[in-house]
N, C-alpha and C positions, 0 to 999 in steps of 0.2 A: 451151183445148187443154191437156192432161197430157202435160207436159214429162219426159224420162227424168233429169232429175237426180231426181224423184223418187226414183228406187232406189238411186241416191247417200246421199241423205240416210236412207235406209233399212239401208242394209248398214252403215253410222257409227253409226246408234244400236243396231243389231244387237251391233255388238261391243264396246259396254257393257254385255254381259249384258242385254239387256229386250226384250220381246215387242211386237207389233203386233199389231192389229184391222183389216182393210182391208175399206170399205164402197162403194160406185159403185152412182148411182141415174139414172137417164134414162127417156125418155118408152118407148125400147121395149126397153130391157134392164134387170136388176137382178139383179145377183151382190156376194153379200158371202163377206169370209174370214176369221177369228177365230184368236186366240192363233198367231198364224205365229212358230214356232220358226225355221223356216231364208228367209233372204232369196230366196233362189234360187227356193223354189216358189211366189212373187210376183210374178218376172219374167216368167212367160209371161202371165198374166192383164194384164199390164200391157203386154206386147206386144199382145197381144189389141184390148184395147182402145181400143190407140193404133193398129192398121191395118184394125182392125173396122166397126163402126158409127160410132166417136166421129167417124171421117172424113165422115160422110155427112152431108147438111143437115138430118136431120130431128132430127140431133144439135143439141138447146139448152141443154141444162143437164146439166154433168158435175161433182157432189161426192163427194170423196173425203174420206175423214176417217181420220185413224190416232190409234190410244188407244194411250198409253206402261204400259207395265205392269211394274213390278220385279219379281223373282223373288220375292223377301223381302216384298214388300205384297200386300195381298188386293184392295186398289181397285185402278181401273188410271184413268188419266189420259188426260185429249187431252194430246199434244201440239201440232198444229200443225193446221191445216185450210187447205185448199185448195179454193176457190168458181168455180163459172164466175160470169159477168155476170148470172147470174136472181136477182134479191133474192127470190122467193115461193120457187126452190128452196132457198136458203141460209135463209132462216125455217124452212121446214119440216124442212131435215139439223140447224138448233140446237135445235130444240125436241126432235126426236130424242135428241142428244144430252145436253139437259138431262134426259131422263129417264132417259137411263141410266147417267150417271154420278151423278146426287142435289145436295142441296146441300153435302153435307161436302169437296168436292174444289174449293169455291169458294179462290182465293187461290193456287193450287200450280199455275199454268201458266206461271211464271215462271222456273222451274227448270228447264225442259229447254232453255230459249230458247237456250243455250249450253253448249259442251262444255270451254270452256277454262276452269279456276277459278283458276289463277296467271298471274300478269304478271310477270314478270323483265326488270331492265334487261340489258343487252348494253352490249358495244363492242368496237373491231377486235381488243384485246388476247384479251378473253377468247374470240372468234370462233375465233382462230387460236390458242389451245392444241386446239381437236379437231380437228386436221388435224397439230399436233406429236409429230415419233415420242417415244415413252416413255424409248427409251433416252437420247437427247438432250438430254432434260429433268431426266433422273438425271446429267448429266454438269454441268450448270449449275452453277455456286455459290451455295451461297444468299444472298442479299439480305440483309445485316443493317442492322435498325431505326439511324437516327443518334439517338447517343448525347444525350439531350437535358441538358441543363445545368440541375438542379435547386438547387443548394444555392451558398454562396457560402463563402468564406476563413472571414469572420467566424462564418460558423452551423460550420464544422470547430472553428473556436477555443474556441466554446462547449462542444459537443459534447467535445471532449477535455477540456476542466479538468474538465467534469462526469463522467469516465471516473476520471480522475486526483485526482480528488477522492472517490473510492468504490474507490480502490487496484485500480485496472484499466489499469497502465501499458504493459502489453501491448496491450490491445485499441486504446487510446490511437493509442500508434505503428500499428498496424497500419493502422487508418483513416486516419490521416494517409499512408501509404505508399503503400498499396493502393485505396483507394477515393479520394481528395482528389488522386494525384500522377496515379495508370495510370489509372484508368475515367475520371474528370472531366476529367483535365489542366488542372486550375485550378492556377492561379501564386499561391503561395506568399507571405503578406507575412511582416513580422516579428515579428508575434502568435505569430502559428503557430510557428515554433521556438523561441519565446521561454518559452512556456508548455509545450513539453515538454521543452526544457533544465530549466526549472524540475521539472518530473517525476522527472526522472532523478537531477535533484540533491540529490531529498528522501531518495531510497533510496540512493544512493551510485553510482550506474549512469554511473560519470565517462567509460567508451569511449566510449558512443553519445552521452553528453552531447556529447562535445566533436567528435565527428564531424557531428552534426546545427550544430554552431559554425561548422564547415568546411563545409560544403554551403550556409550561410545565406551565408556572404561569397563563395563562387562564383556564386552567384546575384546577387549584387549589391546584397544588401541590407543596411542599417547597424544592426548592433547596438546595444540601448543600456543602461542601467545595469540594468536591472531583465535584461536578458540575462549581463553582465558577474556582477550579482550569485548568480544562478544556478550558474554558471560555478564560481565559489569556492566556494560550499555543496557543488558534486558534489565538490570536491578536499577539505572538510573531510568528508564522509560516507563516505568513500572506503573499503571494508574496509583497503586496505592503507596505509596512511601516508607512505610513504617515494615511493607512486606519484602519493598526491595533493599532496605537498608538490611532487612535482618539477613536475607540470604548474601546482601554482596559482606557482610560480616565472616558468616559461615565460611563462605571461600577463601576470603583472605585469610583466616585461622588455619583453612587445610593446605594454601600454598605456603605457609610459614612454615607448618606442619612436616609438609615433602622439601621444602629446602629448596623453591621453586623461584630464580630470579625471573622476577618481573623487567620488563622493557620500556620503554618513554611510552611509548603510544599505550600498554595496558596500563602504566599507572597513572596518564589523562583519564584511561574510562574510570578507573577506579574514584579520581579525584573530581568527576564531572558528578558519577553515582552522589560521594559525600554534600556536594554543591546545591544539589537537587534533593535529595531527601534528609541530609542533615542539616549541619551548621558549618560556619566558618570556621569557627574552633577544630572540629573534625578536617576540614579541607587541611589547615596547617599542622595537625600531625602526620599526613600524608606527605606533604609537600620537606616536612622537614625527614622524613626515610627516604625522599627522592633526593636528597642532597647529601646525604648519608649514602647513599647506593652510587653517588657518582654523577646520576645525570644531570644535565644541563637543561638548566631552568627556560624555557623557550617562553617566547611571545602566547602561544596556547595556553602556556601552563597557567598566566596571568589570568587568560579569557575566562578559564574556570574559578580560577579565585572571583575573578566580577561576582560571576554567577552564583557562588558562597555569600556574596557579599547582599544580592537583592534580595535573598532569601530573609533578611534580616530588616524588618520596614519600620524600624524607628530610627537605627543609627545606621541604615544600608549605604545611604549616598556619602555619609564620611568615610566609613570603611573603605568603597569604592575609591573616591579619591585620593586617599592614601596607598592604595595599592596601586593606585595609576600614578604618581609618582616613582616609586618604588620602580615600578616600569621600566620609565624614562632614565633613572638614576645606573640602572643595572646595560642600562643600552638598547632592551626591546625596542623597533618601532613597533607603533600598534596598527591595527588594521581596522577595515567596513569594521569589523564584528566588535572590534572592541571600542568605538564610539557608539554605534548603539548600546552595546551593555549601559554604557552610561545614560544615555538617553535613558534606559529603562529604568535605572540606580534614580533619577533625578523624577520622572514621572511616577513608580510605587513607593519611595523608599524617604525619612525625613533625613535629616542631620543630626536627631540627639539634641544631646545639651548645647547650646550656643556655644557659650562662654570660651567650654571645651574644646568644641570643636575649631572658637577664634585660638586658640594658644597652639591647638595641634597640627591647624593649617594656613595661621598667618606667619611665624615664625621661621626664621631662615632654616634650612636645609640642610646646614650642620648641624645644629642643632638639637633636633626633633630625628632627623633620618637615621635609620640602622646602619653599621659599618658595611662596609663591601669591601669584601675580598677577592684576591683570584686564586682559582683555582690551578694546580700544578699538574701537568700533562707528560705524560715521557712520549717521547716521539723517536722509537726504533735505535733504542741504544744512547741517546742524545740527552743531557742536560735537561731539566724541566721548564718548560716556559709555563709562563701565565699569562694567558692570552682570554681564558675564561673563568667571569665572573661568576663569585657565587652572591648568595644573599646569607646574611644573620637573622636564621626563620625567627629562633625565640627572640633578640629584639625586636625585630617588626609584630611579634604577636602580643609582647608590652606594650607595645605603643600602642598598638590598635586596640587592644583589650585592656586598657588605661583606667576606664572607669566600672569596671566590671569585676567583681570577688572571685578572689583564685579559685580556682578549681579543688575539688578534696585532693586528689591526686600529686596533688603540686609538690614540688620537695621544698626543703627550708630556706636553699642557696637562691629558690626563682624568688622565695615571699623577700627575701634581702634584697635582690636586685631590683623587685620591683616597687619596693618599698623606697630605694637609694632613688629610680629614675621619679617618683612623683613628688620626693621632695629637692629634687634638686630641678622640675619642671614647674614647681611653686615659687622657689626662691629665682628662677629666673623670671617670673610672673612678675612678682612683687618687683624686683631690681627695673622689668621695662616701664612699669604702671609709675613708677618712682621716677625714671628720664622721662617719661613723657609730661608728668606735670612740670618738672624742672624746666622741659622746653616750652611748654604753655603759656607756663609765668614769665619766661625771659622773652620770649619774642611776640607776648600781647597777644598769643591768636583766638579769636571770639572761638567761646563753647558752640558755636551753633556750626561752625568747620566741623566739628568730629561729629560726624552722622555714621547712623548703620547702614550700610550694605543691605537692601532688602529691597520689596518688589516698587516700592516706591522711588523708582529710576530719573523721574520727571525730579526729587528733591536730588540727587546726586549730579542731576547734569545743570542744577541752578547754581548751585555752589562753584560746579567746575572741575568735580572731582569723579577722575572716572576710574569705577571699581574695577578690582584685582580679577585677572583671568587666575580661577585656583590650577589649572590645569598643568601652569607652565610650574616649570622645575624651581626658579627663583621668583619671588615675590619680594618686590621693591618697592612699596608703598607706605610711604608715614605718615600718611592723613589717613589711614584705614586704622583703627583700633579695634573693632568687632565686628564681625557678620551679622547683628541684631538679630532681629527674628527671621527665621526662612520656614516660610510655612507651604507654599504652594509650591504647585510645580514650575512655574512661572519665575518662582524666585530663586530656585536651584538652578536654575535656566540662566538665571544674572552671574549667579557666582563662576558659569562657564563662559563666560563671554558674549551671553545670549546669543541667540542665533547667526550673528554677523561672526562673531568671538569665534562661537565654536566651529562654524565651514571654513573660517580662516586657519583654525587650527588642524581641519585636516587637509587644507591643499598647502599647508607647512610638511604635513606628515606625508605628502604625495599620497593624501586615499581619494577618492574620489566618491562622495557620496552617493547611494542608491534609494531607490525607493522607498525602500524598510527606513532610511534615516531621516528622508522628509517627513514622513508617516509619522514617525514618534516625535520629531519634530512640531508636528501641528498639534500634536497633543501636548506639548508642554509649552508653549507659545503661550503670551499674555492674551486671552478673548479678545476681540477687537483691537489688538492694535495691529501698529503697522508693519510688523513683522510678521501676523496673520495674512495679511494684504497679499504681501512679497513672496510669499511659497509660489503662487504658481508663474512668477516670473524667473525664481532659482529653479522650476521645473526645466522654465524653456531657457539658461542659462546653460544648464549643465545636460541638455540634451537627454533628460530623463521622461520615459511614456509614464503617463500616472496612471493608476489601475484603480477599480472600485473601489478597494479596500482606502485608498487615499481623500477616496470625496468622502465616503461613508465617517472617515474620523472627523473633518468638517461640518458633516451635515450633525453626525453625535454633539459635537463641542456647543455647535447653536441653538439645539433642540433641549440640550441640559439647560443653557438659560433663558429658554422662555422665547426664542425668538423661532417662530415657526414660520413666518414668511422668508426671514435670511435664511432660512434651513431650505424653504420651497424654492428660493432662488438659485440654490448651487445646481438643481436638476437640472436648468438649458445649458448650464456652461459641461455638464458631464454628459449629456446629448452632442454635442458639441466636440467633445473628445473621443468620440463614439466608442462609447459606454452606457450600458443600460442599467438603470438601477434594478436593483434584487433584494431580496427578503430583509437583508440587515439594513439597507437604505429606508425601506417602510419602517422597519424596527425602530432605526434611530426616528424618523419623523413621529413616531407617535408618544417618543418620550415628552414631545412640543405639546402632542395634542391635547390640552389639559381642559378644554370645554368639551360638552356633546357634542355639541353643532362638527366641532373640527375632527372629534374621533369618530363619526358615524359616517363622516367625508371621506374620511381614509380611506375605510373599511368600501366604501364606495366605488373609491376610484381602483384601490387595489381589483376589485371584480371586475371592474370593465379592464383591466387593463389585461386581465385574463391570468393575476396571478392570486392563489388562494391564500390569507392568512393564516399562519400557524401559529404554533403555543408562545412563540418570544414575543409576536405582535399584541397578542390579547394581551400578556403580561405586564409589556409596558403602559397601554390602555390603562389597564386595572391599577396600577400603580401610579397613573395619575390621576384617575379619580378617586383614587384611597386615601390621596396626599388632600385633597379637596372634602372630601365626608359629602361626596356626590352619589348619593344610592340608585338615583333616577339613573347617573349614565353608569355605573353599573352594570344595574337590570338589563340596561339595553345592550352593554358587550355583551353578557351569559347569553342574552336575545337571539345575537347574530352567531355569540361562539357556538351555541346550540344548531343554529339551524345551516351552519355548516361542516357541521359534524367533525368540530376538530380538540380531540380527548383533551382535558386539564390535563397538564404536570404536576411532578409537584410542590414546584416554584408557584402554581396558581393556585392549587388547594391550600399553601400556608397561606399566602395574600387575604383569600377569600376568608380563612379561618378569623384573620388578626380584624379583617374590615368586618363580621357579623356579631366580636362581640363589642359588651358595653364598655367604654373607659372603666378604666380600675376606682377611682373613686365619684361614681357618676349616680345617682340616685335618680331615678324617671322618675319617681312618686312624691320628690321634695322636691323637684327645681324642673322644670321646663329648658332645654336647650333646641333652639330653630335647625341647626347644623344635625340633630340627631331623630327629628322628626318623622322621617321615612327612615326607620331601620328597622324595624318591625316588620315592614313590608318585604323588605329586603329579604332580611333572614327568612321566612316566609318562603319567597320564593327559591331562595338559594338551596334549602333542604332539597325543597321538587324538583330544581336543577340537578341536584347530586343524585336522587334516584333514578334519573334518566338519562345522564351523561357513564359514560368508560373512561375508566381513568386511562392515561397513558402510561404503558409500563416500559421503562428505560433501560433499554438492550443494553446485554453483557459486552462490555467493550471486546469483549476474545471471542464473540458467537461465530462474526465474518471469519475467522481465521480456522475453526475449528474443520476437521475432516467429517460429511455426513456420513453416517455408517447405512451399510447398505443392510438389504431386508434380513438377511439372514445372519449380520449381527445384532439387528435389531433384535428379534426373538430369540439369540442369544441373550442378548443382556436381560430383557423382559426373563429369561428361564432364572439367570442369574440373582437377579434383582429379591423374585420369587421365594427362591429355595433360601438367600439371607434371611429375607423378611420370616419362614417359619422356622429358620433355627435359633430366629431371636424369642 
């Protein structure tokens, strides 16, 4: 029987695009129908059929057969066949059809079996969005993902030193603030602000140092030395001194306070802090609680005394070498770091009183030097050795503070003591001034034998008499009675053994000098001589590469006196070590330039050479035509500084101030002077210059480090800012 789902399943594959062939064969009917575009003209043959004959009995065998056909393919396919129960008619409708469709359509009747080609899962959620109104769903919140916890305290800790370590202090804190505090909300150990106090303390960033200090003990966490030690380093790096001195006070008051022992390495930062923003005074009441607490006075601990010591630039280089003694006497070797300190002691720093400073450093070593003790050790139940030395701080701070009014502070027993050491450093005065004329007279020696010690080296080596290295521990010399005058750097240079003296003294000491020490080396070297010459033969001696900063101190030394070709000369020989000069090389050559002709050359060549003058170039310019009362070459830097549009400082605005007005007792209206003729002009134009030049404004040394806030703290703070401003 031919069921009407038939034309069900007909009008479904119809509206896939594809055609039908419909065939019906029986004993007394045969009607076929080919390529049927429309279903509809189907259904009546198939009504037909079904209320025709196919009802009567003589109805035995009804095949129907349909061929699937694409529009796009030239073959056309069975899809489906439908058989009555005669096996002889079904043999003879497939052999039919094997011959009209051929063998190449074998395999492709699996393809229409189904109309569905995806399977998609479901579930009630997704069911019920197609029945959910739109606007409703616009009105929802979105869902956001939980924040999943990737990273730990100790991978941020990492992560920052390695930021902080590639001078990324910014990004540092940022990730620590933003990313580690807000998105993760992981809790904080002591790592963590430990290493970026350290951060901050290397550049000097002492507010948020010590704010991040503050936030770690809210939190509940315990500080410890290597935080503590931090802490002092941001008070000694501090730009300002007087702000880091007060905090690194404050601290010390609240580690005394908590009963908090300090360690060697936090009381170097402590004592490096005093060194850098105090006095030496301060450095040794530090140094005397570190001997008081136990520790053992190390070669470092010296370094920072130096560093106490430069800070003091009339009596710095006596101080210095008194405490480099002291050094040597206690057993420190010194190291690179502590030969330059003196190099620096001897190039910023004077000697003081002469006289003084012959009785306090010509004088044997018993004498003059503080007692040295040792210190008593237990070692595990054992008997005490003394194996380490201490030092007698307050007599080495007598001695060294010899000429100088006690402090209000003082008790009555130090004004005794130091009252007993100056007259009994008088009465040994008087007793040697008294042998030495004794020996004078008795052995005939000419007055003109006792010379000073001073930069006139050519009269010391006429005589024969070659001056005292002050460096060394014992000084054996009886034709030296005074150090004379020591005024330059040159001459503090002789009292060291001058340059030969002092390399000698440190391939005694096994240091090897570095570049840093030839550097300072050529700055206190006597100008032209031959010890100037010799540096860069000690360069290729001691196998050291010379860097810019090395010619630049040579090209300065020659340019300060006036010699601006031997300053032009040193550029082939620093082409030659391949090295190119840079801003401070121009710098120094135009301290030389003291005519127009040579400053306008510069300015010159610096352009072709494709690099642009800045505010130290103009500066030195201007200050050597200031030193001249040259208005013409002047006019003509503001000329060039104008029209390369490089803003005054204001290092250039004082300049400009002090060159526009008149001498203090100068009258234009009673006296004519030729030197002050064009100033008028000048001033003149220097006003018109100021109303169309920008001054240069000199960034916050903490701006690079600071975190930018983003937009929506930005108009936080702007609200904040606000709502202050009207409740003031």
């Amino acid at each position: 029987m031919f069921r009407i789902s038939t034309l069900r399943h007909l009008r479904r594959h119809y509206s896939l695009g594809q055609c039908y062939s419909l065939q019906y064969q029986s004993p007394s009917l045969t009607w076929n129908s080919s390529a049927c575009k429309d279903v509809g003209s189907i259904a009546p043959h198939l009504r037909a059929l079904r209320l025709g004959s196919l009802l009567s009995s003589q109805c035995r065998t009804l095949s129907v057969s349909l061929t699937l056909q694409h529009p796009d393919c030239t073959a056309s396919r069975n899809s489906r066949s439908r058989s009555a129960q005669s096996p002889l008619d079904a043999k003879s409708n497939g052999e039919r059809e094997q011959d009209h469709q051929g063998l190449e359509d074998f395999g492709t009747h699996a393809k229409s079996y189904s109309s569905r080609k995806v399977f998609r899962k479901t579930s009630p959620e997704l069911q019920s969005l197609q029945f959910r109104d739109p606007e409703d769903a616009e009105e929802e919140p979105e869902v956001k993902p939980r924040a999943v916890q990737k990273n730990t305290a100790y991978w941020y800790f990492l992560q920052c030193k390695k930021l902080i370590k590639g001078d990324k202090l910014a990004e540092a804190l940022d990730m620590f603030q933003s990313q580690m505090l807000k998105v993760e909300r992981l809790q904080p150990e002591e790592f963590n602000y430990t290493v970026l106090i350290g951060g901050c303390g290397r550049v000097g960033y002492i507010k948020k140092a010590f704010k991040l200090y503050n936030n770690m003990k809210k939190r509940g966490l315990v500080p410890t030395d290597a935080t503590y030690t931090a802490l002092f380093n941001a008070c000694a790096e501090c730009p300002w001194k007087d702000s880091g001195l007060e905090h690194a006070l404050r601290l010390q008051q609240e580690l005394k306070a908590k009963n908090i022992q300090l360690n060697l390495i936090t009381y170097h930062a402590l004592l490096k802090t005093h060194a850098l923003c105090s006095d030496l005074r301060a450095c040794f009441h530090v140094l005397k609680e570190m001997v008081e607490k136990g520790h053992v006075i190390t070669q470092e601990t010296f370094n920072f005394l130096l560093i106490g010591c430069i800070k003091d630039k009339e009596h710095g280089f006596r101080f210095a070498l008194q405490i480099w003694r002291q050094m040597l006497k206690l057993g420190r070797e010194p190291d690179a770091h502590s030969y330059n300190l003196l190099l620096r002691a001897a190039r910023d720093c004077g000697i003081g009183d002469s006289s003084l400073a012959s009785r306090l450093l010509l004088q044997s070593e018993e004498e003059v030097a503080p007692k040295v003790t040792r210190a008593g050790q237990k070692v595990r139940g054992r008997k005490e050795r003394t194996s380490e030395r201490t030092i007698d701080v307050e007599a080495l701070e007598q001695q060294i503070f010899v000429d100088a009014p006690a402090e209000p502070g003082v008790t009555e027993l130090k004004k005794e003591t130091l009252g007993k050491t100056l007259k009994s450093m008088t009465l040994n005065r008087k007793a040697e001034k008294n042998l030495k004329e004794q020996q004078v007279s008795s052995d005939l020696v000419p007055v003109s034998h006792i010379v000073p010690v001073e930069s006139g080296s050519n009269l010391v080596a006429d005589v024969g008499i070659k001056p005292p290295n002050l460096l060394d521990l014992h000084i054996n010399n009886p034709h030296v009675v005074s150090l004379g005058s020591v005024v330059t750097p040159s001459d503090r240079l002789v009292l060291m053994g001058n340059m030969d003296g002092f390399l000698d003294k440190m391939q005694e000491s096994g240091v090897v000098p570095d570049i840093k020490t030839l550097t300072l080396l050529a700055e206190v070297v006597e100008p032209k001589s031959q010890s100037e010459s010799s540096l860069l033969s000690v360069l290729e001696e001691h196998k050291i590469k010379p860097d810019i900063a090395f010619f630049n101190t040579l090209v300065r030394k020659r340019s300060k006196l006036g010699d601006l070709e031997g300053a032009k000369a040193l550029l082939p020989i620093l082409v030659d070590r391949g090295l190119a000069p840079n801003l401070p090389t121009f710098c120094n050559l135009a301290i030389a330039c003291r005519r127009k002709k040579d400053g306008l050359q510069l300015l010159s060549d610096m352009k072709m050479s494709g690099v642009t003058p800045n505010a130290h170039v103009y500066s030195a310019l201007i200050n050597s035509a200031m030193k001249r009362l040259d208005y013409v070459y002047l006019t003509e830097i503001l000329r060039d500084m104008q029209s390369c549009q490089v803003p005054p400082n204001e290092v250039i605005i004082r300049q400009l101030e002090f060159a526009a007005q008149y001498p203090a007792k100068f009258d234009r209206y009673k006296s004519k002077n030729t030197y002050l003729e064009k100033i008028d002009g000048f001033r003149g134009y220097y006003h018109s210059w100021l109303n169309s030049m920008a001054a240069e404004e000199s960034p916050h040394p903490w701006d690079k480090y600071r975190i930018p806030l983003k937009p929506e703290e930005e108009e936080d703070g702007e609200e904040e800012s606000t709502a202050s401003k009207g409740t003031r």
